[in-house]
N, C-alpha and C positions, 0 to 999 in steps of 0.2 A: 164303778170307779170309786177310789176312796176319796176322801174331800181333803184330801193333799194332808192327813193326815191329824187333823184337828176335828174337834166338834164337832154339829150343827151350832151351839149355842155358843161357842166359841169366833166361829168362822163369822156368823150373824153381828156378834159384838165388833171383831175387827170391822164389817163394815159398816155398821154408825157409827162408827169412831173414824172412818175413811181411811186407814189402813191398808185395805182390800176395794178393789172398784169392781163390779160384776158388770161384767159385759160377755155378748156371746162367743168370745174366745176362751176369759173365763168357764165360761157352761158348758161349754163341749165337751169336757173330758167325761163328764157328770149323766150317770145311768138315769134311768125315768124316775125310779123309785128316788134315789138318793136327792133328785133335785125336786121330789114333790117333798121331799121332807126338808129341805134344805127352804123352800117356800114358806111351809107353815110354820118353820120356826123363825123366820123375820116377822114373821104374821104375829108370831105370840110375844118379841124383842118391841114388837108396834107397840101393840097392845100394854107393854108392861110400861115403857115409855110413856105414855099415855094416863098411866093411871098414877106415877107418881106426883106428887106435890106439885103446882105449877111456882113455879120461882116467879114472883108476882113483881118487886122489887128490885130484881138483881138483871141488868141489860145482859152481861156477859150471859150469864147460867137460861135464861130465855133464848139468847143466838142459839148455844150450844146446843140445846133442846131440838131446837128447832131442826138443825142441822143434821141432827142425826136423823130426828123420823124424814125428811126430805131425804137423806141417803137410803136409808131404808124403803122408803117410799116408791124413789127409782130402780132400786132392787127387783121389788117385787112387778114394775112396767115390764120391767128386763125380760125378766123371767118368764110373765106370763108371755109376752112377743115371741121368745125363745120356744115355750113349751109350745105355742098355736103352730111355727112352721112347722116343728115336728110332730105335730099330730099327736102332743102328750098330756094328756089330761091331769089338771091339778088338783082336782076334785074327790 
């Protein structure tokens, strides 16, 4: 399946930014391969979120923060719930 035509790193930003909501009607179209890659790369969107600056003073720029990797976060619950019925290893 292709990922409706965008990225992985693309597709990942639309969702912590909430754009895109994954869930498993989202997933379905999505081959083994393309949705373990579609995995690691929230996994590295985490990861980069994470390592920027923390906005220590700014309420808004901390919610926003926050917001995404919790979008992200649910993503990857999704996902993995997703991949266990079907028997698809993320590994």
């Amino acid at each position: 399946m292709a990922n409706r035509g965008k990225s992985n790193k693309a597709l990942t930003m639309d969702v912590a930014e909430g754009y895109v909501t994954v869930n498993p009607i989202f997933l379905k179209p999505f081959d083994p391969e393309t949705l373990k890659e579609f995995y690691h790369e929230i996994d590295k969107t985490q990861k980069i979120l994470r390592s920027e600056k923390f906005p220590t003073n700014d309420i808004g720029a901390i919610r926003i923060r926050n917001l995404k990797l919790q979008r992200l976060y649910l993503a990857t619950v999704i996902i993995r719930t997703f991949a266990r019925e079907r028997r698809i290893p993320l590994i």
